[in-house]
VEXLOPA-46094 format. One line per field, with one value per residue (C-alpha): residue in one letter; x, y, z. Coordinates in nm, 2 decimals, padded with zeros to 4 digits. Layout:
BEGIN
r = (A  ...)
u = (X  ...)
v = (Y  ...)
w = (Z  ...)
***
This chain:
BEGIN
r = (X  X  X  X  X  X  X  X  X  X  X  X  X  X  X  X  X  X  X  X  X  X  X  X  X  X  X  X  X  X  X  X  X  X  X  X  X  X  X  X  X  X  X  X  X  X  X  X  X  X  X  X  X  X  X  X  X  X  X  X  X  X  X  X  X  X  X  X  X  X  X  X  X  X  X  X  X  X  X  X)
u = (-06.99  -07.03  -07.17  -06.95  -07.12  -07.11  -07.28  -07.52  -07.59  -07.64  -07.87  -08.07  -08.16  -08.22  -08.45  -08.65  -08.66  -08.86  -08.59  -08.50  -08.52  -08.24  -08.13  -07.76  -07.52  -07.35  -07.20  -07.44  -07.17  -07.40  -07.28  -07.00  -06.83  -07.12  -07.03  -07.31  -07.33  -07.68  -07.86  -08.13  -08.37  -08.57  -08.88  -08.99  -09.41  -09.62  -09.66  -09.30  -09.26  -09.02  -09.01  -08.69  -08.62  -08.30  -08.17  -07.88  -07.60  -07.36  -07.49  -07.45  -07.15  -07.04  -07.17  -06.99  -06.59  -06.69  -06.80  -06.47  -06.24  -06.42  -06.37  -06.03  -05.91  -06.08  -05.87  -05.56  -05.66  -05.68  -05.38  -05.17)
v = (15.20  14.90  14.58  14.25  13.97  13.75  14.02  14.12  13.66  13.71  13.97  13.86  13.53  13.71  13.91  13.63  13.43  13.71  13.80  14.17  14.38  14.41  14.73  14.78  14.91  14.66  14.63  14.45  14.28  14.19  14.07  14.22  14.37  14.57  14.66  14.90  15.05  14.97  15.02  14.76  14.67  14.32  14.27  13.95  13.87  13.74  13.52  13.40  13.58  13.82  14.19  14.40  14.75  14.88  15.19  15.25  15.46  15.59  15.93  15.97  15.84  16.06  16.40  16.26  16.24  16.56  16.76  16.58  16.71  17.08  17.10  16.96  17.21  17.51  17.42  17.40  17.75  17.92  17.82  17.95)
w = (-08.38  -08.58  -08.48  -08.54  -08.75  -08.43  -08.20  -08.47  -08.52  -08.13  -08.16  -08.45  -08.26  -07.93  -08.12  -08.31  -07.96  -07.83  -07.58  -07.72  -08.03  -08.21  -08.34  -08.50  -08.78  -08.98  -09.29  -09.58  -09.86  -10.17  -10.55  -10.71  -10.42  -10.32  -09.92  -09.79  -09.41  -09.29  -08.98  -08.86  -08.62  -08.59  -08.35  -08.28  -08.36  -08.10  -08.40  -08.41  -08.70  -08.68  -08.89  -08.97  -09.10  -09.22  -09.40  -09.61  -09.37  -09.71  -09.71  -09.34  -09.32  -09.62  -09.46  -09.10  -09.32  -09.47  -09.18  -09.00  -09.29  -09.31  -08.93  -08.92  -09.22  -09.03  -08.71  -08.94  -09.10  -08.78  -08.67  -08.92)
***
């Protein structure tokens, strides 16, 4: 499920407030159209820092439609 911007802005400051981690997917849109599905989790410092991790989500999400379509096409096949 993908996190709204709003929900992830809530997060994000929850998170560097020190009142929860934050951990998500959302969609990253960079220069020249570039969209990529990222997941992400920010930890607030004892400092007041704050540190984040994310991780590009395309190749999961393009072994997810394939394994969808190869399923779906199988349950067509065995039908027929």
């Amino acid at each position: 499920m993908r996190t709204t911007r709003r929900a992830w802005n809530e997060r994000f400051e929850m998170a560097c407030n020190g009142e929860e981690n934050g951990f998500g997917e959302l969609t990253v849109h960079g220069e020249g159209g570039l969209v990529l599905p990222v997941e992400m989790a920010i930890t607030a410092l004892t400092d007041g820092e704050w540190f984040a991790v994310s991780r590009d989500l395309t190749e999961r999400i393009r072994a997810e439609q394939a394994r969808a379509e190869a399923e779906s096409k199988y349950q067509h096949d065995r039908r027929e």
